[in-house]
KEMI-846930 format. One record per residue (C-alpha): x, y, z. Coordinates in steps of 0.5 Angstrom, whole numbers, plus 500, padded with zeros to 3 digits. Layout:
<recs>
XYZ ...
</recs>
This chain:
<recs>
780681154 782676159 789676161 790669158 787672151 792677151 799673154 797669148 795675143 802677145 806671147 804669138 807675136 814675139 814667138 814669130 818674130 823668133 821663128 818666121 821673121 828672122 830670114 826676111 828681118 836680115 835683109 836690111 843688112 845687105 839689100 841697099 848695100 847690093 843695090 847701090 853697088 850696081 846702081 848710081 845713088 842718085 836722087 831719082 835712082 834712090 827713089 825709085 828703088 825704096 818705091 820698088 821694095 816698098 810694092 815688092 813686099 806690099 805685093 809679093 810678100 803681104 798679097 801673094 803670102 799674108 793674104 793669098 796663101 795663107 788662106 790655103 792652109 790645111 788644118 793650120 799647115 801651109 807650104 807647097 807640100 800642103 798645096 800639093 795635097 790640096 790639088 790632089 783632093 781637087 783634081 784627083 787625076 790627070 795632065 793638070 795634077 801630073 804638073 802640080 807635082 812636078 811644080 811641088 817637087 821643083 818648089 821644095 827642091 829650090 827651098 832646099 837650095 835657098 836653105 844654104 845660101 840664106 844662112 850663108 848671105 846672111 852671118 856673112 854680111 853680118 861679120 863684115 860689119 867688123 870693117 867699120 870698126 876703126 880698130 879692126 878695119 884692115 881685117 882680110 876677108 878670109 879672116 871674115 870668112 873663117 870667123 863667119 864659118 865658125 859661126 855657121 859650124 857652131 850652129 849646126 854642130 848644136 842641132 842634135 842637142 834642140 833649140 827648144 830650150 835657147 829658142 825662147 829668147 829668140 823672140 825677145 831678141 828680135 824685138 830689140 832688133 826690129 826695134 833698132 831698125 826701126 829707131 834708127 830707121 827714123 832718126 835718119 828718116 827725120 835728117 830728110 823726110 821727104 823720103 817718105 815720098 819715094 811710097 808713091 809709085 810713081 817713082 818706081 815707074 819713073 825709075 823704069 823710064 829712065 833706066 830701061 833694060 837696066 832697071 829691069 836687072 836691077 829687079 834680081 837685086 830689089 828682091 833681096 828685100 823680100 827673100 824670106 817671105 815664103 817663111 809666113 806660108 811655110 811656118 804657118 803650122 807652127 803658130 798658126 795664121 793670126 800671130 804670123 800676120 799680126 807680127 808682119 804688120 809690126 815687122 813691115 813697119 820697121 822693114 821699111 822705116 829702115 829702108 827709107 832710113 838707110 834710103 835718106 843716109 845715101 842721098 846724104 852720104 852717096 859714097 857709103 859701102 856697107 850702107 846699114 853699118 855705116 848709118 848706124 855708125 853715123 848715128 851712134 858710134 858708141 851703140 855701134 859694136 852692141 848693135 852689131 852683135 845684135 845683128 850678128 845673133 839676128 843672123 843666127 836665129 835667121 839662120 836657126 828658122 832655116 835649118 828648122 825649115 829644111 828639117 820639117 820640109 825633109 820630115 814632110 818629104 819622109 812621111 808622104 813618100 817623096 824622099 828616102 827614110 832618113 834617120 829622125 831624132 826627137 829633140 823635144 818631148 813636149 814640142 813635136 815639131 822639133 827634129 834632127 835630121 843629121 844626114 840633113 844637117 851635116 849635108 846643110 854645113 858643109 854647103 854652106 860653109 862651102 859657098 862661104 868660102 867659094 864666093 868670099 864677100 856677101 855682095 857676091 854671094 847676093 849674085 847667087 841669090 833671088 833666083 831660088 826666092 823668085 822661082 818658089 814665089 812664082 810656082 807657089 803662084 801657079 799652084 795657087 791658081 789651080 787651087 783657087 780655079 777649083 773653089 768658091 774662090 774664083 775671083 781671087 784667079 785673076 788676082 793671082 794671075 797678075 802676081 804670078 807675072 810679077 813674080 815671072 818679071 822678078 825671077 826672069 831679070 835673075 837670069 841676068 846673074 847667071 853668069 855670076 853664080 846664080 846658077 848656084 841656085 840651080 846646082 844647089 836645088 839640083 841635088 834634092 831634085 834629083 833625089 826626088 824624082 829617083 825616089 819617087 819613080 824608083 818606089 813604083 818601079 820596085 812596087 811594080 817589079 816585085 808583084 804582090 800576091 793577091 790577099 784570097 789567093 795568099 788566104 787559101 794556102 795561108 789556111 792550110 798552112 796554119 791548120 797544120 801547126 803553128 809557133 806559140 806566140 805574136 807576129 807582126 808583118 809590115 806591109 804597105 797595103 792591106 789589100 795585096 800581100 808582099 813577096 816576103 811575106 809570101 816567101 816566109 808564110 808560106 814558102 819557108 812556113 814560119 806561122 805563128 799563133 798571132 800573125 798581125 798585119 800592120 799597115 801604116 796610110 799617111 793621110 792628106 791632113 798633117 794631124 791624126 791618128 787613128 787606129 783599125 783593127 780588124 781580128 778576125 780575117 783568118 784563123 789567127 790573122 788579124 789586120 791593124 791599119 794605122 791612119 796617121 797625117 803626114 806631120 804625126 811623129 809616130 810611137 809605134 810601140 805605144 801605138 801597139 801596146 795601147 791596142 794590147 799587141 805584145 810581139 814575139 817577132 816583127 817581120 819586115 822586109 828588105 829588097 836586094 835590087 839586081 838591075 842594069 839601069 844606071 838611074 835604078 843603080 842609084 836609087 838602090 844605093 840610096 835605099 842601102 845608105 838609108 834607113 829601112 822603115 823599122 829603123 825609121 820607126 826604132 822599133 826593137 832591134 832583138 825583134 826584129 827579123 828581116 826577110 831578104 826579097 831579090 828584085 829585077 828593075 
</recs>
């Protein structure tokens, strides 16, 4: 093995222990705490809990992602927006593909929502580590409250400036804190090791026969352990399969030595609260306060890998047209997957802080917690039975069909917490959801109501037009298709008669891959008409300047158009406020304000 194999053998696994991990990494911290709160630690409950996260995370997290989804990626991309492309290539149309994209569109919508609550859960649980300081005991959990939400607020204030910079020592961090999970994880496991036992299944099913109904609820808390597994699919683009997977066998590993370490703490210490802090206490009191640091910046790389996570799902939204144009900025300039997105961000912050404040402890914040989890587990799921139905890959089907009704089991027994906050789930999706489907359905309404003209019958006056002159110099014309010419152009072209020289119409066709670019143009449609269609993947970040520059257009003016929308509807309302308080597609693209000229085109929906 060469020295450059292994540095980048090596250099993937610590980059995603940084980047993927930190979400399902964090849980250690309050999964037991939250599980023995309603559950009595008694020897056979102790058990029969560390067997359930043990075939938890074999099933839901190394099956259903490791192995199963992440075969499905798409020139190195996953997440259920790639799912979706793919049953799109698969069943081109009808009832079945009409259901995948809700199935996407409610999938995206609950990851948005998890997108608050995780980094909420997750800083929270870890400042109340605090109590165990004996100095700092008596600590008012709003003071904890405030310190962890100044915390969410630094990081998020820092978004704009990039994380590419502090993002390498990310990995390096959490290597030192898997590590220390792992240790300590041992040391209480060597204290009882017949708690390796509790691997065997037999205790899970025994803990069903004995608790009945009520261990069935105790499934909404169980999946606590593998909330942040669908980062493995998601984050896949990023470092690609064998590094995300190499790094979860290391990452399983010291998971679930912790489990069984903190599993052995409570069978010795069943009145234990903070179960995690109080072991780690019990084992060192003198590494106590550097470990809790250490979870504390665990917490916020978590936290970071979510925010980044919201960003690139929002990106994939803007580019495949499921979500308005909100403004991007390039936080990198070598790595093109570092974005901001402020509308995003600000909107992130104050939920997130928000539930902070609304719910006070992280045990309660758990109950508002796994409904989003399981209910993305359970349509990536469905959807990947559409898929592998269509493929070579037939035999996978009923593999995935015994872990859809897993996943059905986990997210039906959250419906327990309902009552208790884990409608938040729903409150929190509800708002990307609805903005979805407005955006989506109000673009075809609009591109319906505004009745596009056909490109010969534009050609016959556009002809006549020039031939009687024309202004020296390069226009360009936006426009969605090549095929169907826009009302503004038909109202400045040939009604008002603006026609130049070079009149350039350019179309940009987002592909169903995430990486290309590929440019056509096309010189000679009419006299002094030419046509350049850009064909880019729904992850490129566009230089459209360059683009033009590169291909030797050198514009005058740039013509675009902007629709004033007269309706009565109330949804179409909104989705008119939406196109206002967002930015147009120049502005998305920053292409030269002294350039540019918009056409104003009213529209009855």
């Amino acid at each position: 093995m060469t020295q450059k194999h292994e540095d980048s053998f090596w250099g993937g696994i610590v980059k995603a222990l940084g980047l993927v991990f930190g979400d399902i990494g964090t849980s250690p911290i309050y999964t037991l705490t939250v599980v023995f709160a309603m559950t009595k630690p008694t020897v056979a409950n102790v058990y029969g809990i560390l067997s359930l996260i043990f075939w938890t995370m074999t099933i839901l997290v190394t099956a259903e992602y490791a192995w199963l989804a992440m075969s499905l990626g798409k020139k190195g991309q996953g997440g259920e927006i790639v799912l979706r492309e793919i049953i799109i290539k698969l069943f081109k149309k009808g009832r079945v593909l009409a259901f995948a994209g809700f199935l996407s569109f409610l999938g995206v919508s609950l990851l948005l929502g998890d997108g608050v609550i995780t980094p909420a859960i997750s800083i929270l649980s870890a400042v109340e580590g605090l109590l165990l300081i004996p100095s700092l005991a008596a600590t008012k959990q709003s003071v904890l409250v405030f310190i962890a939400a100044l915390i969410a607020f630094t990081l998020f204030f820092f978004q704009s400036r990039g994380t590419d910079k502090v993002a390498r020592i990310f990995g390096p961090i959490m290597i030192v804190y898997f590590g220390s999970l792992l240790v300590s994880g041992v040391a209480s496991i060597s204290g009882t090791p017949e708690i390796i036992s509790a691997i065997n299944p037999w205790h899970a099913f025994e803990f069903f026969r004995q608790n009945g109904f009520a261990g069935y609820i105790v499934l909404s808390e169980v999946i606590l352990c593998s909330t942040g597994g669908e980062a493995l699919y998601a984050d896949m683009g990023h470092l690609g399969k064998k590094p995300i997977i190499r790094a979860w066998y290391f990452v399983f590993a010291a998971l679930y030595l912790n489990y069984l370490g903190q599993g052995a703490f409570i069978l010795r210490n069943p009145e234990a609260k903070n179960i995690l802090f109080a072991m780690i206490q019990s084992q060192s009191a003198l590494l106590y306060i550097p470990f809790l640091l250490l979870t504390i910046m665990a917490t916020i790389i978590a936290s970071q890998s979510i925010i980044s996570g919201v960003f690139s799902i929002v990106y994939q939204g803007i580019t495949t047209r499921l979500m308005p144009l909100f403004k991007v900025d390039y936080t990198s300039s070598h790595i093109q997957s570092q974005i901001y997105i402020g509308a995003v961000n600000w909107t992130l912050m104050v939920a997130v802080i928000f539930v902070m404040f609304f719910f006070q402890k992280s045990g309660n914040l758990a109950a508002a917690y796994g409904m989003a989890v399981t209910g993305s587990m359970t349509i990536t799921a469905l959807m990947m039975i559409m898929v592998f139905s269509r493929t070579t890959k037939k035999w996978k089907v009923p593999i995935v069909v015994i872990i859809a009704m897993i996943d059905v089991v986990y997210f039906t027994s959250t419906f327990s917490k309902f009552p208790h906050g884990a409608y938040w789930s729903l409150i929190l999706a509800s708002l990307p959801f609805a903005t979805i489907l407005i955006w989506t359905n109000g673009q075809r309404s609009l591109y319906k109501a505004l009745r596009p003209l056909e490109l010969e019958i534009f050609m016959l006056s556009y002809e006549q037009i020039y031939a009687k002159g024309h202004i020296a110099g390069t226009a360009l014309f936006f426009l969605k298709g090549l095929d169907v010419i826009p009302p503004y152009i038909v109202h400045c072209v040939i009604r008002s008669n603006i026609i130049y020289e070079r009149n350039i119409f350019i179309s940009i066709v987002r592909t169903d891959d995430p990486f290309e670019v590929s440019c056509h143009h096309k010189k000679d449609v009419g006299t002094g008409l030419e046509f350049f269609e850009v064909n880019a993947g729904y992850m490129e970040v566009l230089d459209i300047e360059k683009l033009l520059t590169d291909n030797g257009i050198k514009e005058k003016v740039i013509f675009y158009g902007i629709e004033d929308i007269e309706t009565r509807n109330p949804i179409w309302k909104v989705f008119a406020l939406i196109k206002k308080l967002t930015p147009n597609f120049v502005q998305f693209n920053k292409l030269p304000a002294a350039k540019l000229q918009g056409v104003v085109t009213r529209v009855e929906m």
